[in-house]
VMD Tcl script that builds the backbone (N, CA, C; Angstrom):
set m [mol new atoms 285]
animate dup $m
set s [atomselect $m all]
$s set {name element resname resid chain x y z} {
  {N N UNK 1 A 21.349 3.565 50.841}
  {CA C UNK 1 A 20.178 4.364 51.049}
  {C C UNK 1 A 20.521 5.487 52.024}
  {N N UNK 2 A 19.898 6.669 51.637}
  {CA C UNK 2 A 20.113 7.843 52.583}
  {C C UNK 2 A 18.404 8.268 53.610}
  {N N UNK 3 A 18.557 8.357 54.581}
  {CA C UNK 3 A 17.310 8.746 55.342}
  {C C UNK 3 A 17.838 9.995 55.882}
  {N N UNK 4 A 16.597 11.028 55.596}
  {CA C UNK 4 A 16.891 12.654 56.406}
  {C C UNK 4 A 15.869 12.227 57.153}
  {N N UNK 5 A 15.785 11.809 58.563}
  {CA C UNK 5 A 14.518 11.758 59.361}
  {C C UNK 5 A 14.510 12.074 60.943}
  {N N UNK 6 A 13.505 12.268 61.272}
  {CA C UNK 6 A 13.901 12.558 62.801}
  {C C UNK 6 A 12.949 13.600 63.116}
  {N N UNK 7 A 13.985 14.734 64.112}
  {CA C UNK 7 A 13.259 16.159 64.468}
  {C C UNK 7 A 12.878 16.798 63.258}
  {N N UNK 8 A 11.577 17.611 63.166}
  {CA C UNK 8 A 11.170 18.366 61.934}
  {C C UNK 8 A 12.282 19.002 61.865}
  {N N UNK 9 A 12.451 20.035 60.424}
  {CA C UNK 9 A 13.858 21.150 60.577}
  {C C UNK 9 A 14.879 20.687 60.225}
  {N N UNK 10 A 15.196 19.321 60.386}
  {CA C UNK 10 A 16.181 18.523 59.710}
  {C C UNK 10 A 16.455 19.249 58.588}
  {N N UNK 11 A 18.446 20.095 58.100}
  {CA C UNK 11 A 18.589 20.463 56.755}
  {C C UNK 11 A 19.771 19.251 56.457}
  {N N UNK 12 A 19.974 18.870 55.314}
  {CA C UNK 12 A 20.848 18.076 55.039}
  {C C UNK 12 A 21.031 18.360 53.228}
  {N N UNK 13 A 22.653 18.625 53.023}
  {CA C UNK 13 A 22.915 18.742 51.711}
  {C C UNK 13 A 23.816 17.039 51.026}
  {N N UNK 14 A 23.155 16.484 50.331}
  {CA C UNK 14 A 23.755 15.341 49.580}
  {C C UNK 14 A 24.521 16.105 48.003}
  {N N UNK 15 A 25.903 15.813 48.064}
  {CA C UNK 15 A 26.586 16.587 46.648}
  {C C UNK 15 A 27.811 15.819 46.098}
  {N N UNK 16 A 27.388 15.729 45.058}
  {CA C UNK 16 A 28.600 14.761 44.251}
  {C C UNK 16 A 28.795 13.456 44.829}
  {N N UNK 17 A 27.373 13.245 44.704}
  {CA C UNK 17 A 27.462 11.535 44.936}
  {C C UNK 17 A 26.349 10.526 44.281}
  {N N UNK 18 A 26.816 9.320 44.380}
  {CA C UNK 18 A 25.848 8.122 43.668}
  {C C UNK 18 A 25.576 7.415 44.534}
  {N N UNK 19 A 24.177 7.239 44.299}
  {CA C UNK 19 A 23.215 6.378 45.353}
  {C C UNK 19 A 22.268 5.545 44.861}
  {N N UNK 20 A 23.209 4.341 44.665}
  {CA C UNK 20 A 22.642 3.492 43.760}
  {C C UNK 20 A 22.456 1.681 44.201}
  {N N UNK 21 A 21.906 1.391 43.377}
  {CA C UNK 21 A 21.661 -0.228 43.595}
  {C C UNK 21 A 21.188 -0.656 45.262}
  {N N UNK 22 A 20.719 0.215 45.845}
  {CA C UNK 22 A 19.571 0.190 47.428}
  {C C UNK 22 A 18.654 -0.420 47.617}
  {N N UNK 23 A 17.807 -1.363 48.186}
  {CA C UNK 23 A 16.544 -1.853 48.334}
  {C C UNK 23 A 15.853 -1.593 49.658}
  {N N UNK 24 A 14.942 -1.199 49.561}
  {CA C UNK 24 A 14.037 -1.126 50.830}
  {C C UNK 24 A 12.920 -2.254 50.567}
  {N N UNK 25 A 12.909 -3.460 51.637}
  {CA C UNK 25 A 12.544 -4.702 51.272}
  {C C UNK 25 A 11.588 -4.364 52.522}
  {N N UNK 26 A 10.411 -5.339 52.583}
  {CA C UNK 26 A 8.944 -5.401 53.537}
  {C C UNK 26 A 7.715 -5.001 52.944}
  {N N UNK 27 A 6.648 -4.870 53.289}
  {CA C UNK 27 A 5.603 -4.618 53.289}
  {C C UNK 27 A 5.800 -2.850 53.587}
  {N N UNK 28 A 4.964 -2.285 53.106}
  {CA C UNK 28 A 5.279 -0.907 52.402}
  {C C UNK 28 A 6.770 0.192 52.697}
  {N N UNK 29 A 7.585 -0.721 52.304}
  {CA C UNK 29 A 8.492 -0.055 52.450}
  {C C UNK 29 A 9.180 0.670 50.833}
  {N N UNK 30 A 9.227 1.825 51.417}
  {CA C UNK 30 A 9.286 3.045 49.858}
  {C C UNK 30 A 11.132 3.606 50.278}
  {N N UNK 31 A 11.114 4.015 49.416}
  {CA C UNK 31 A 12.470 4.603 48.736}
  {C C UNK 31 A 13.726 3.959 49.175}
  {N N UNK 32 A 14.271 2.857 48.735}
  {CA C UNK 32 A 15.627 2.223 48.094}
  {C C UNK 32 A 16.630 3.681 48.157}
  {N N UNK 33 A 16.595 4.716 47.111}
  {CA C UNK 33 A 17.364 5.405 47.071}
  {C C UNK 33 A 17.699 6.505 48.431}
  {N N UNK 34 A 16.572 7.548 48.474}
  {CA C UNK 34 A 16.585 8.437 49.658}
  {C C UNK 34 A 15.252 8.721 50.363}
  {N N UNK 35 A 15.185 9.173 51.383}
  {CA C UNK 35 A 13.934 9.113 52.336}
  {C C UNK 35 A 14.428 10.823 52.965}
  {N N UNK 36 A 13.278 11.371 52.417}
  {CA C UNK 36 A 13.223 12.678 53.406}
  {C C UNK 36 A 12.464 12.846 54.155}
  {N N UNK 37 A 12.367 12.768 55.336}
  {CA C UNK 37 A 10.879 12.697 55.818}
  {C C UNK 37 A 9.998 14.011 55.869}
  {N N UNK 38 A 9.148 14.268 57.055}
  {CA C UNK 38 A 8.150 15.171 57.485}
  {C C UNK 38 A 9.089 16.611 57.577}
  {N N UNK 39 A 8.961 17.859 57.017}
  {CA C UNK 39 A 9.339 18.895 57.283}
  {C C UNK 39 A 10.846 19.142 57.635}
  {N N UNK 40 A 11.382 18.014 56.861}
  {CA C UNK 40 A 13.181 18.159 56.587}
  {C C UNK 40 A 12.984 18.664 55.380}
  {N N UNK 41 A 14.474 19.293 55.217}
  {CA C UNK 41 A 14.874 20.376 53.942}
  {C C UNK 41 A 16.178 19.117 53.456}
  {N N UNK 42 A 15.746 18.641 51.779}
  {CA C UNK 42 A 17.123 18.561 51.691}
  {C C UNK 42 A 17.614 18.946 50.486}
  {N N UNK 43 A 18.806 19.230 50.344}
  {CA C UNK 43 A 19.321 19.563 49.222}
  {C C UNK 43 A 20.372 18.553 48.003}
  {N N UNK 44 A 19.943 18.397 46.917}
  {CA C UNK 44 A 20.559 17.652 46.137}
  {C C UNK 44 A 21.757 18.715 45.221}
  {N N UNK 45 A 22.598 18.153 45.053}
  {CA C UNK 45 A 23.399 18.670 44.128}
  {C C UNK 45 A 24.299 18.030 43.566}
  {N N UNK 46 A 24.493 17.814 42.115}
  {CA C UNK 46 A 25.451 16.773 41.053}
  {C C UNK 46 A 25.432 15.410 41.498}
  {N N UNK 47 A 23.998 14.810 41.660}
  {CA C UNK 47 A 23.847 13.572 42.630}
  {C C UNK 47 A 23.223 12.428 41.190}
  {N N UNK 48 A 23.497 11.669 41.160}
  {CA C UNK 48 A 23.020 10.467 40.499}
  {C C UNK 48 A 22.423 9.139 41.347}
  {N N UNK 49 A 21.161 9.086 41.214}
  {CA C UNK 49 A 19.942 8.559 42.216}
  {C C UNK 49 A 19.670 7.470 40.830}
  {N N UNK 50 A 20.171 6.142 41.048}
  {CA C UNK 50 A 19.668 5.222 40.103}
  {C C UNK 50 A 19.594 3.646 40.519}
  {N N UNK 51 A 18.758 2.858 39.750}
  {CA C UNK 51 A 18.741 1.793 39.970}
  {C C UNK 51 A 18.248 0.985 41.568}
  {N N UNK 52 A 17.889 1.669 42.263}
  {CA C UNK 52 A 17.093 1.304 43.650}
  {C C UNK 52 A 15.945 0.883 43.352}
  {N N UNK 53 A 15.520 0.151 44.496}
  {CA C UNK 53 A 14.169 0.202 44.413}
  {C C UNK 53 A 13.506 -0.346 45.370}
  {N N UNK 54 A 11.805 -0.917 45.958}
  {CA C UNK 54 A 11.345 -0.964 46.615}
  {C C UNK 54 A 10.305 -1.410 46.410}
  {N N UNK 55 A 9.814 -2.067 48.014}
  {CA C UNK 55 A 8.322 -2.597 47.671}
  {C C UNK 55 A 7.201 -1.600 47.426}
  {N N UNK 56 A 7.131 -0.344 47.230}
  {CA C UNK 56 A 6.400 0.451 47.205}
  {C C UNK 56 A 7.190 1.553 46.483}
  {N N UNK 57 A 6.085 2.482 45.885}
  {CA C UNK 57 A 6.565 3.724 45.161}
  {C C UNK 57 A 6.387 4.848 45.681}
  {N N UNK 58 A 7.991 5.302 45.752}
  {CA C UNK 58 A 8.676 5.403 44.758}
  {C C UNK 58 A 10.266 4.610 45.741}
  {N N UNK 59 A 10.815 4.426 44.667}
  {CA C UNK 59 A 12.250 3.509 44.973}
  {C C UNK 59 A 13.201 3.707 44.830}
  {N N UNK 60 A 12.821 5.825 44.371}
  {CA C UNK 60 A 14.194 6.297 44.159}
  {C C UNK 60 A 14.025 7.694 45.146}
  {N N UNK 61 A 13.318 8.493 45.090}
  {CA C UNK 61 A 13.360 9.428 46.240}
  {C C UNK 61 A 12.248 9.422 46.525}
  {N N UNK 62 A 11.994 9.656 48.452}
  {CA C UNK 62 A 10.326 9.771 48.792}
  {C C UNK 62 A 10.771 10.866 49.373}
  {N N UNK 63 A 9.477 12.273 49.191}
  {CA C UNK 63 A 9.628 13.685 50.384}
  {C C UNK 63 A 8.464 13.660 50.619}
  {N N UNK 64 A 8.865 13.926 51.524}
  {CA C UNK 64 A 7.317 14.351 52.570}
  {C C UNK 64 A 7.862 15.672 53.290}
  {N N UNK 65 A 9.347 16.600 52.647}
  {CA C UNK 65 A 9.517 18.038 53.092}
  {C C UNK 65 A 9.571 18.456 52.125}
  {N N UNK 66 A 10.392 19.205 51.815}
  {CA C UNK 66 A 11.309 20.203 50.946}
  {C C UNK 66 A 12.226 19.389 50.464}
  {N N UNK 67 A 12.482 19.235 48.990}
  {CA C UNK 67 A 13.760 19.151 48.105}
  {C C UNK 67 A 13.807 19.836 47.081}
  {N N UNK 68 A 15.195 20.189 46.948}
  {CA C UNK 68 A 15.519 21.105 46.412}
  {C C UNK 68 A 16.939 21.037 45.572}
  {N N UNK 69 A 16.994 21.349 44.366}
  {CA C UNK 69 A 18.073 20.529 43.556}
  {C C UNK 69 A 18.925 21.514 42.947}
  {N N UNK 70 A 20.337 21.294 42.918}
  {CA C UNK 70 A 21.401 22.766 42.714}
  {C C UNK 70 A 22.224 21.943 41.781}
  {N N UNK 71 A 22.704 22.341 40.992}
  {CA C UNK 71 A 23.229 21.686 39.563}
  {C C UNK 71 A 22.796 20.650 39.094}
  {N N UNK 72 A 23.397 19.799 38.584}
  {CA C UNK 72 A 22.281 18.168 37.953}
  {C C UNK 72 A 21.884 17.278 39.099}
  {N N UNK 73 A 20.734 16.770 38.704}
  {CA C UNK 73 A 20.669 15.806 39.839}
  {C C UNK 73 A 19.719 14.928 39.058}
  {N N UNK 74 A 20.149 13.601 38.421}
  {CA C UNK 74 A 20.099 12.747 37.694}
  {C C UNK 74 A 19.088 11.467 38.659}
  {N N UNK 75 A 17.471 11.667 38.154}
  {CA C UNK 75 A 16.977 10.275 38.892}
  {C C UNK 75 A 16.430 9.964 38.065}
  {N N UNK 76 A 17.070 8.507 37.785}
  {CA C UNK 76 A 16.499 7.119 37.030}
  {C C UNK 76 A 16.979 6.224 37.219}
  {N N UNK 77 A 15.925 5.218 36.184}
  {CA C UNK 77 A 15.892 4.029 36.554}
  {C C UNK 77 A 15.750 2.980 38.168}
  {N N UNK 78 A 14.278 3.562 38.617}
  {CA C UNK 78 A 14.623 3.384 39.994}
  {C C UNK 78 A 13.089 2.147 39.726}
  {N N UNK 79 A 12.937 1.639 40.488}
  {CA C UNK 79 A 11.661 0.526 40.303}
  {C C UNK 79 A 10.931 0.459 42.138}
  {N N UNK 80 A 9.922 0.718 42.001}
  {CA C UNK 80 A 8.494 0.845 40.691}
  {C C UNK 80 A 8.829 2.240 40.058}
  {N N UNK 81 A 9.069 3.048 40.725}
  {CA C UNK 81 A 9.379 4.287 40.269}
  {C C UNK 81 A 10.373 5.406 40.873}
  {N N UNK 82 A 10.734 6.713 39.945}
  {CA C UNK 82 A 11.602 7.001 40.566}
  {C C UNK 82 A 11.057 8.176 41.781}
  {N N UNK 83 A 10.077 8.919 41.541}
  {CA C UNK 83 A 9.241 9.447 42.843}
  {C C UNK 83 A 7.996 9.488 42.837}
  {N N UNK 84 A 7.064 8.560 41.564}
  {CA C UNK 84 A 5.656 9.058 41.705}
  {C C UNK 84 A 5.727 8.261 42.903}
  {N N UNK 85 A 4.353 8.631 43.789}
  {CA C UNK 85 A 4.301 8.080 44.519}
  {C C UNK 85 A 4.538 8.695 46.139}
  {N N UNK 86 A 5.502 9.904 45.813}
  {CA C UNK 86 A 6.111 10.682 47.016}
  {C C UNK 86 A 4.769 11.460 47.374}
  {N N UNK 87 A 4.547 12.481 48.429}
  {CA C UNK 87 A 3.887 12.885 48.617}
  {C C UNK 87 A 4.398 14.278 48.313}
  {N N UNK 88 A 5.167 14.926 48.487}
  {CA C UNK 88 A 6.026 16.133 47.648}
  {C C UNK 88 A 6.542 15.907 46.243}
  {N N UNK 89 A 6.559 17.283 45.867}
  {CA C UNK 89 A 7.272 16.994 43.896}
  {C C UNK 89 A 8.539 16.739 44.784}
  {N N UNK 90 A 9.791 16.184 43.556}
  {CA C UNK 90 A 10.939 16.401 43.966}
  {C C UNK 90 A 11.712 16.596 42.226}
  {N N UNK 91 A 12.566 18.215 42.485}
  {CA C UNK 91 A 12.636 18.827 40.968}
  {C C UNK 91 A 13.410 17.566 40.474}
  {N N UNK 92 A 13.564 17.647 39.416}
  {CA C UNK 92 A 14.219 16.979 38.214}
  {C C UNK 92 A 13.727 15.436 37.977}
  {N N UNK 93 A 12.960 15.299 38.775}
  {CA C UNK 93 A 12.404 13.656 39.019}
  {C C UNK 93 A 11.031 13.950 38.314}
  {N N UNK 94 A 10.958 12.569 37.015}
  {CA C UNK 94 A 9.906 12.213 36.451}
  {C C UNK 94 A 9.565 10.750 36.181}
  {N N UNK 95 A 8.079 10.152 36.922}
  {CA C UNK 95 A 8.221 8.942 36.911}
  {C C UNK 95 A 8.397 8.163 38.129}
}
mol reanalyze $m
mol bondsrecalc $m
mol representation Tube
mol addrep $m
């Protein structure tokens, strides 16, 4: 699991990587895969986000900033879901 969290402003680029098979286990605990929090920027690029998941949705990416996606960035198969649930869109994510 990846967390961008902390001071607002937080930028962080994730690229050419797999982030997979993660659990975020407890009582509402959301995104297995990645966690962006409050007014962090992050950037995805040629990333494959699959198979995580969580007691809450979504179990593959949660934003609550900015994401932002630069060549493929592949999210599925994440349970309950792969970002409904986030409070930001996050591009290429449906479900």
């Amino acid at each position: 699991m990846f967390v961008n969290e902390g001071a607002a402003g937080n930028q962080v680029a994730i690229r050419h990587t797999e982030i997979s098979r993660n659990r975020a286990l407890g009582a509402g605990a959301v995104a297995g895969g990645v966690y962006s929090g409050a007014n962090n920027v992050l950037v995805l690029g040629d990333v494959k986000i699959t198979k995580n998941g969580s007691a809450e949705p979504p179990g593959g990416v949660y934003n609550a900033g900015t994401v932002t996606a630069v060549g493929k960035a592949l999210i599925v198969d994440n349970s309950p879901t792969n970002c409904v649930g986030s409070p930001n869109p996050v591009p290429t994510c449906f479900g």
